[in-house]
N, C-alpha and C positions, 0 to 999 in steps of 0.2 A: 504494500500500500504506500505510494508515493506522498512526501511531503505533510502527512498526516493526518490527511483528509477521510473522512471517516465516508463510506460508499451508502450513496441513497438509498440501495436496494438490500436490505438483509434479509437472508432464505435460510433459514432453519431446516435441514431436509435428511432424513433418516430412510434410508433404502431396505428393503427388504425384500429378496428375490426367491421365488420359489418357481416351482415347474408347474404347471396345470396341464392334466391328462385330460386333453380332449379325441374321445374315439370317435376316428373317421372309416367307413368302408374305403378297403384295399381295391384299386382300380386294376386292374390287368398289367399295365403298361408300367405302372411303379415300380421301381426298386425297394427293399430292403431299406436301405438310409433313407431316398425320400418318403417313403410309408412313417416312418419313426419321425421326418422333422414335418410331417402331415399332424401326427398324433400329438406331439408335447411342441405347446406354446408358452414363451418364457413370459411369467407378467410379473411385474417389479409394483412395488407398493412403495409411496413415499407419504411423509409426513409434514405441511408447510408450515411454520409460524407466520403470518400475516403481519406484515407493522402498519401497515396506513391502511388498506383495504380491507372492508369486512367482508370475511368468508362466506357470506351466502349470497354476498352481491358477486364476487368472485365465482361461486359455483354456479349461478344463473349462465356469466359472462363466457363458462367453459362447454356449454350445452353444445352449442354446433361441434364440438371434438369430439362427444360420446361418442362411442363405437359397441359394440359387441362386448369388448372384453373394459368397460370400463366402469369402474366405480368411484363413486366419489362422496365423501358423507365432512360435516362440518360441525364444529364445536362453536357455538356463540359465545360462552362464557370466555375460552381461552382465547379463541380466535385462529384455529386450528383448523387448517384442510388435509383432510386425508383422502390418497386418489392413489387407485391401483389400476393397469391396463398394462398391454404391452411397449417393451422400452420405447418403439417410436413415436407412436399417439402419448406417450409419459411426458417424453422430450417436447413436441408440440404445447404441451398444454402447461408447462412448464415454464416455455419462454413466453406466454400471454401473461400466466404469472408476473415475471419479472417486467414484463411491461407496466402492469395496472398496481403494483403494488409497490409505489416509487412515493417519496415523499410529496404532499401537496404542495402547490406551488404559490406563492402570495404576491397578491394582486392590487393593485390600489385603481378607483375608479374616482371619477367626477363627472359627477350628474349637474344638470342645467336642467332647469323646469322655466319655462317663460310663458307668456301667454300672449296672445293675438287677437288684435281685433279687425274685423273688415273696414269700421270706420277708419278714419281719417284718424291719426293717434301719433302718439311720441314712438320713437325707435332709441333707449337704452343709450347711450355715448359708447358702451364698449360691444354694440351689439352694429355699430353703422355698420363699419368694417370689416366686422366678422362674415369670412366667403360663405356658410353654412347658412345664414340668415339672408344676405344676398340671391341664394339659390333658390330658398324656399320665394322670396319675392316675386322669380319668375314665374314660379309653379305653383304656389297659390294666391286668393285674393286677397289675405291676411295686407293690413296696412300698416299698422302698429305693431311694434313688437316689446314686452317690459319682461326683465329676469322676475319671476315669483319670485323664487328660493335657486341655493344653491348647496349644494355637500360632497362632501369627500367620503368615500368606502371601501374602506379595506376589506376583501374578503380571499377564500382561501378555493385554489380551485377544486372542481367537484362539492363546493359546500353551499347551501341554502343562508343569504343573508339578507335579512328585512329591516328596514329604514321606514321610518317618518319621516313624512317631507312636507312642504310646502307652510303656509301660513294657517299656528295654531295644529299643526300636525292634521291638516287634512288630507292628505294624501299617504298611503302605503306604497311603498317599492320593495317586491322581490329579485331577488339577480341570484342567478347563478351560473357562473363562471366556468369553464372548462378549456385547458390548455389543449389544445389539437396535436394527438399524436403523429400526423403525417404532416410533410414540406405543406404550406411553407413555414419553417419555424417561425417562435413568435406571435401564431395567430389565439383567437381567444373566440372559444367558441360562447354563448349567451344567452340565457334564456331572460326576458326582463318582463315582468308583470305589473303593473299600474294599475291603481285604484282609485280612488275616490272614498274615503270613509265619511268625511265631514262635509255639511255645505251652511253657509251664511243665512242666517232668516230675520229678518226683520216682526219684530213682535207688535202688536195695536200700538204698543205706547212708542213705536218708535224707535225701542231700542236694538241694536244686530246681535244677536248670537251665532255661534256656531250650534247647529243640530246634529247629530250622528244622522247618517245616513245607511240603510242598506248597502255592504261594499259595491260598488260600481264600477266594472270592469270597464278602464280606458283605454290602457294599450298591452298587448299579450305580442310579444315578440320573441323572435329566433334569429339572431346577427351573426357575420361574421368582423371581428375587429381585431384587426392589428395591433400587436402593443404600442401603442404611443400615439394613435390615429386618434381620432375624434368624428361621430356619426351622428345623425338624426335618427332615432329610435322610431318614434312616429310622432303621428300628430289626431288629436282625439278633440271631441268637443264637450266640454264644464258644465255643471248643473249648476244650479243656484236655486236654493230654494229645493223645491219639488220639481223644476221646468228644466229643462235644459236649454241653454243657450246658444242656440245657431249663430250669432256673432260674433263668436268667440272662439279659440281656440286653445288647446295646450298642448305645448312644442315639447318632447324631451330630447336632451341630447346629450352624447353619453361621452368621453373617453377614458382608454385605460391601459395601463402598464402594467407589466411585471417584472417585480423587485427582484426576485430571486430563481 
């Protein structure tokens, strides 16, 4: 081990080989030795210690391998995969292993929540400039554009992370993150879900509250983003009240890196 760097991937793996008699009818043409390596197939049993992957998400991920001669059973408490077949389907399902069961990777994002109006409206001082808002310009009739809120969120890929957002925590955001195993390195694959929990109501006497709302799905997305790019997630239309507001709009927009 170079330099002292301790390896992402620890495999805990205890082999156990035995013979399995399986009797086949004798063909005419056979030989002697080939009848014999006909009849005994070698199947190796191993034992995995899991570090970041849990074993039965791990046992679901191995199913296309099954074969004939394959078993595989799983310990939740320990987090222990145990998988017997023959050595080549052993070896295959081994290096998926080593793939999926790598330390998680961490991630930092920054969310932009803005809002839009069709009327005739202000556009933000650090929003003129901005080419992403410029683009939306061409492609919608939005006129206005102001930041609601803004945040920073760390999360860990393959992990489920949820945020408050916006003014008075009316808004939920789910994201989760996954670093793409195939070229191009780099990429971050995304799931983002947007809701709506809270909207503003005005009461007889005049005064605004916030009301809980029934959560209200705004945007439900699947991206692909580069570390260090910056996207428009989508674009959804705000309730207020009970109504929803057709003159309105709400922009998210997302970038994200990975630290490590």
């Amino acid at each position: 081990m170079k330099n002292g760097k301790r390896p992402e991937f620890f495999l805990i793996l205890i082999f156990l080989t035995a013979c399995l008699v399986i009797p086949k009818p004798l063909l005419a043409a056979d030989t002697p030795d080939q009848a014999r390596q006909q009849e005994l197939r070698v199947i190796k049993q191993g034992v995995v210690k899991l570090q970041y992957a849990e074993a039965e998400t791990v046992r679901k991920l191995l199913v296309p391998y099954f074969g004939p001669d394959t078993r595989v059973s799983t310990d939740d408490k320990t987090n222990f995969l145990t998988l017997s077949d023959n050595p080549e389907n052993l070896e295959k399902m081994l290096e998926v292993i080593r793939k999926i069961d790598v330390k998680p990777r961490d991630m930092v994002f920054s969310l932009q929540l803005i809002i839009a109006s069709e009327s005739a409206g202000a556009i933000d001082a650090e929003l003129k400039n901005d080419p992403l808002i410029k683009e939306l310009q061409k492609l919608l009739r939005f006129k206005g554009y102001e930041i609601l809120d803004t945040t920073m969120v760390r999360a860990m890929d393959r992990k489920q992370s949820v945020i408050s957002f916006g003014p008075n925590n009316q808004f939920d955001i789910t994201l989760r993150p996954e670093t793409a195993a195939d070229p191009p390195p780099g990429s971050i694959k995304l799931n983002i879900y947007l809701r709506q929990v809270k909207a503003e109501t005005t009461l007889p006497s005049g005064e605004k509250v916030w009301s809980p709302l029934n959560p209200l799905p705004l945007i439900d997305s699947n991206l692909s983003l580069k570390s260090g790019d910056r996207t428009v997630v989508g674009v959804s239309r705000i309730t207020e009240g009970a109504t929803s507001v057709n003159h309105k709009g709400l922009i998210l927009i997302i970038s994200g890196k990975i630290v490590n």
